[in-house]
C-alpha positions as CSV (number, residue, x, y, z in Angstrom):
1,X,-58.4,175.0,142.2
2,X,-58.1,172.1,139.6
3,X,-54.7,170.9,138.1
4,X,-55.3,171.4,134.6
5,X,-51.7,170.2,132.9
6,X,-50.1,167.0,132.8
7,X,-47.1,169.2,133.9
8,X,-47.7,169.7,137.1
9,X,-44.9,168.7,139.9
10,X,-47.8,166.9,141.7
11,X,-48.8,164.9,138.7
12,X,-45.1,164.5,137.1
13,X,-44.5,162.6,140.5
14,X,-47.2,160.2,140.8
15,X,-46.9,159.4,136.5
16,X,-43.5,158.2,138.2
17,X,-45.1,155.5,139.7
18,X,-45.6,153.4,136.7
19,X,-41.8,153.0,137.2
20,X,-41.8,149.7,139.3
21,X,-38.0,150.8,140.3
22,X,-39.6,153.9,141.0
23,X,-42.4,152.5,143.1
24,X,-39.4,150.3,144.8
25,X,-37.5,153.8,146.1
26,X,-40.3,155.7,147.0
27,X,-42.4,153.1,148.6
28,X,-45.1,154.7,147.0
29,X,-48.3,153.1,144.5
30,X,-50.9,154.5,142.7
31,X,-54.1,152.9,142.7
32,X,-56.7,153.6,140.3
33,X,-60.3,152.8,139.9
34,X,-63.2,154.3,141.9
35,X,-63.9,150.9,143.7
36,X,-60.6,150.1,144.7
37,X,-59.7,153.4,145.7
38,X,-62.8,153.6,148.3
39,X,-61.8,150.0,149.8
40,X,-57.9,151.3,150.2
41,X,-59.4,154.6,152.0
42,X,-62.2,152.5,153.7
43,X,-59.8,150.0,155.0
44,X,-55.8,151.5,155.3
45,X,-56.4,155.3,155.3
46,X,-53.3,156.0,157.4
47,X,-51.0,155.1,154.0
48,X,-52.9,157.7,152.2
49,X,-50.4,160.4,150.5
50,X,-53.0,161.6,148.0
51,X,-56.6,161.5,146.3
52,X,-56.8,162.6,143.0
53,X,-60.9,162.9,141.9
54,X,-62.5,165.2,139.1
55,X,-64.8,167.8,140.1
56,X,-67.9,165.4,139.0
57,X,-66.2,162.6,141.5
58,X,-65.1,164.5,143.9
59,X,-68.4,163.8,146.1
60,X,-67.7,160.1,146.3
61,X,-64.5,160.4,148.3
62,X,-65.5,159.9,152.2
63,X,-65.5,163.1,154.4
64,X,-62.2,163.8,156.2
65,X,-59.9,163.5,153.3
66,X,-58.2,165.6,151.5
67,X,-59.2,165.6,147.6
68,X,-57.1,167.6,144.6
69,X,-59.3,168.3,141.9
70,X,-57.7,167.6,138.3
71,X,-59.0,167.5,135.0
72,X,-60.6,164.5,133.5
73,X,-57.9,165.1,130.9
74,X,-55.0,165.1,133.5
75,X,-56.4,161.9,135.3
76,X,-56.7,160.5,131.8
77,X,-52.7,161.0,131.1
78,X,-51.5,159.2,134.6
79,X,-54.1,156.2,134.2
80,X,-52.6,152.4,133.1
81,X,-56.1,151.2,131.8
């Protein structure tokens, strides 16, 4: 299944993140990039809550983690950069 709309609980949360009070309450982050998102899983897997990849990217995540496909649309709509 891929999350297709911006409305999603799932993706209505982590959008929430940009909210550095937010991110203060929750203890939470979001990290974005392909690179940097492979060193955080690489090297501190045990804080992972989610991964969030497109079908075409989906691949690049290591085996034994769990991926939720979304829409390059909905990945688009959470992103800072």
């Amino acid at each position: 299944m891929i999350i297709e709309s911006a409305s999603n609980p799932l993706i209505k949360n982590i959008k929430k993140l940009k909210d550095k009070k937010y991110r203060k309450e929750t203890g939470k982050y979001l990290i974005e990039g392909i690179n940097l998102c492979l060193e955080f899983l690489e090297n501190t897997p045990e804080f992972l809550d989610v991964v969030l990849a497109t079908p075409e990217k989906a691949d690049l995540v290591p085996e034994g983690f769990s991926v939720t496909l979304v829409s390059e649309r909905v990945l688009e709509s959470m992103g800072e950069t």
